[in-house]
C-alpha positions as CSV (number, residue, x, y, z in Angstrom):
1,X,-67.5,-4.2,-20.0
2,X,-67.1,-8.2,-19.4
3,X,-66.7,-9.9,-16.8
4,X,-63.5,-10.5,-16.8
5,X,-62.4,-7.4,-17.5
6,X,-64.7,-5.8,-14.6
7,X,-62.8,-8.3,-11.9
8,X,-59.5,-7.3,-13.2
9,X,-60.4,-3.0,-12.7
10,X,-61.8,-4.2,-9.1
11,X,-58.3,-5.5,-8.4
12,X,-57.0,-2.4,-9.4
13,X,-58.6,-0.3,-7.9
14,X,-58.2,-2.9,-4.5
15,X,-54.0,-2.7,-4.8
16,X,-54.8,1.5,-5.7
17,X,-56.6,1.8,-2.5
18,X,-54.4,-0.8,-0.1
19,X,-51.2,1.9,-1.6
20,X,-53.2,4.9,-0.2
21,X,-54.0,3.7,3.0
22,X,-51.0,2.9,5.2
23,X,-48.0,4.4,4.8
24,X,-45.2,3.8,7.4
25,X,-43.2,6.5,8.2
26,X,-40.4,5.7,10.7
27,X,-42.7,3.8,12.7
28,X,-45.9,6.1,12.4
29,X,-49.0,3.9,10.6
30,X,-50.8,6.5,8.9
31,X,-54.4,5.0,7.6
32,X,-56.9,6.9,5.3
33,X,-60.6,6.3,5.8
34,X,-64.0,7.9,5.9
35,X,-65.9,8.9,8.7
36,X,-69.6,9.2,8.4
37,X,-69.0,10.0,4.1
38,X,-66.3,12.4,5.3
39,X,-62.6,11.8,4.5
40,X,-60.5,10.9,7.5
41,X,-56.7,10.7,8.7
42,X,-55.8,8.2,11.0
43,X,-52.1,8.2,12.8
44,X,-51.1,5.2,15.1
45,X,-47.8,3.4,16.4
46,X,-45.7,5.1,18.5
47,X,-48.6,7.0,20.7
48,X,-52.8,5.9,21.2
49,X,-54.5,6.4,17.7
50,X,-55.5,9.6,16.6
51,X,-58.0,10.5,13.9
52,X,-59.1,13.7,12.4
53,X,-60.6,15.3,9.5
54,X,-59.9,18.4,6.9
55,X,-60.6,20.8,9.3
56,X,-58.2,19.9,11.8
57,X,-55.7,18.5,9.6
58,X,-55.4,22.2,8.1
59,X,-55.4,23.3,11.9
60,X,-52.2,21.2,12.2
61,X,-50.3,22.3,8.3
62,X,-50.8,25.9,9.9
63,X,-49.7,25.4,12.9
64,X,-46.7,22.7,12.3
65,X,-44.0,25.2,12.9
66,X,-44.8,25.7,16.6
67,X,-46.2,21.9,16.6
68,X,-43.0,20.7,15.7
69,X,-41.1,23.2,18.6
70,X,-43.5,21.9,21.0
71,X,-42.6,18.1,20.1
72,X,-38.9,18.5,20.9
């Protein structure tokens, strides 16, 4: 691989990743990170920032129903 063509995959994969991290949703910043090599989930905007991992963010898709009664 050149040069050349090494810098232009690195800015590939730079605008791949910038995509993946935030994406607004109606005022919600959601951010993707890691977290000691572990994949994180970071929500911030309309409340204080909240982070969590796999664990908890399955915690959350099982209990969303009841979340989502709770939030209205």
């Amino acid at each position: 691989m050149t040069e050349s063509e090494m810098l232009a995959r690195i800015e590939a994969l730079q605008k791949e990743n910038n995509a993946l991290k935030v994406r607004p949703t109606s005022g919600v910043v959601v951010e993707f990170g890691e977290y000691k090599g572990q994949p994180v989930m970071k929500i911030s905007g309309m409340c204080p920032p909240l982070a969590f991992g796999k664990a908890k963010a399955r915690a959350i898709v099982a209990a969303f129903e009841d979340i989502k009664k709770f939030a209205q």
